[in-house]
N, C-alpha and C positions, 0 to 999 in steps of 0.2 A: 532522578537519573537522566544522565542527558542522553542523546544520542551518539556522543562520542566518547563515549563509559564501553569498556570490554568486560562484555558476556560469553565467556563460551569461547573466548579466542575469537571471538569477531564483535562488530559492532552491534553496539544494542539496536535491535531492527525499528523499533517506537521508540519514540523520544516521549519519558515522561511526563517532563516538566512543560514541555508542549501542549501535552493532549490536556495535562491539569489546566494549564491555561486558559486553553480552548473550551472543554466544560467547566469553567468557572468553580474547580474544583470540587465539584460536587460528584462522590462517589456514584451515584445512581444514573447520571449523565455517561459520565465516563463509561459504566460497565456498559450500558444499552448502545453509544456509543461503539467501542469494540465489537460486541454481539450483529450488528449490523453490520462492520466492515469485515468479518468475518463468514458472514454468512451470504453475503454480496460478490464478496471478492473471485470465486470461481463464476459468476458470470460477465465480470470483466472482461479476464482472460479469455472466454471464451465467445465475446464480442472482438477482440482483437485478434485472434486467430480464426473466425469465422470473417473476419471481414471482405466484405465481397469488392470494394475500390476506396481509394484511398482516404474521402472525407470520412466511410466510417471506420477505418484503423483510426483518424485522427480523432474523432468526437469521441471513440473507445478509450482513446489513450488520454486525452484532455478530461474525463470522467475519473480516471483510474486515477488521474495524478490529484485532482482536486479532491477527492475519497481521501488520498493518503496523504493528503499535507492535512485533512483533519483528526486524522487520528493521529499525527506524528511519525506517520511512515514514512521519513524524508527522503530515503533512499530510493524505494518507489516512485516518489513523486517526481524525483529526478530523473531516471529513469525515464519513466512514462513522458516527461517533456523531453526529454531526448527523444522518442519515439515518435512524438506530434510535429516534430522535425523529418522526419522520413519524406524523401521527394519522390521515389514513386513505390508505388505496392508493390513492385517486382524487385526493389533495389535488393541487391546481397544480404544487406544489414539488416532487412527486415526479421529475420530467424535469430540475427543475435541480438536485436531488441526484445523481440519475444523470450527470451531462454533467457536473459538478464531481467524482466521484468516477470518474468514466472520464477524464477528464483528467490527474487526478493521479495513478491508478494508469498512465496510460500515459508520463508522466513520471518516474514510480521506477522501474518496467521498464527503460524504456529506460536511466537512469541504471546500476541493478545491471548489464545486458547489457554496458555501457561499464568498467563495476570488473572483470567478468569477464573481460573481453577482454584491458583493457590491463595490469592491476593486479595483482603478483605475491603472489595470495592465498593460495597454497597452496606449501607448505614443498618 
């Protein structure tokens, strides 16, 4: 399934044939894989919205983005490099990078939580 397959009336938040890629299709990869980006991803966010001056929004959001281009959260990833673009920590746009990137991390969560559950990923 790609990333550009409609789930739900929106796009698929993981991109499968990525993340297969990425763990060398090996089910037991992949699952531990997710179970990590899932169980990491609330302290992300909460390194980017805790951040106290600008290089740590950016190493927050440069973390976030590299996290989710491995699991095929491209949307995320995108995202979060639009984020490590912010020129100062007071700009405007800092709240709607955050609300756009907590958005979408909490749509691939949820989405990996759904693979995890229902998805027979592990041999």
């Amino acid at each position: 399934m790609s990333m550009y397959e409609v789930v739900d009336g929106g796009l698929v938040p993981i991109d499968l044939e990525y993340l297969s890629q990425f763990t060398a299709n090996d089910p037991d990869v992949t699952r531990e894989v997710l179970q990590i980006y899932c169980a990491q991803a609330e302290g992300w966010l909460g390194s980017l919205a805790g951040a106290a001056d600008l290089t740590a929004w950016r190493d927050a959001a440069h973390t976030l983005k590299g996290a989710s281009r491995g699991v095929g959260a491209l949307q995320v990833a995108q995202l979060a490099e639009g984020a490590e673009g912010l020129s100062a920590l007071d700009a405007p746009e800092r709240g709607e990078h955050f609300a756009g990137i907590e958005d979408a991390v909490a749509r691939a969560t949820r989405y990996a939580a759904q693979l995890l559950e229902e998805s027979p990923l592990s041999s």
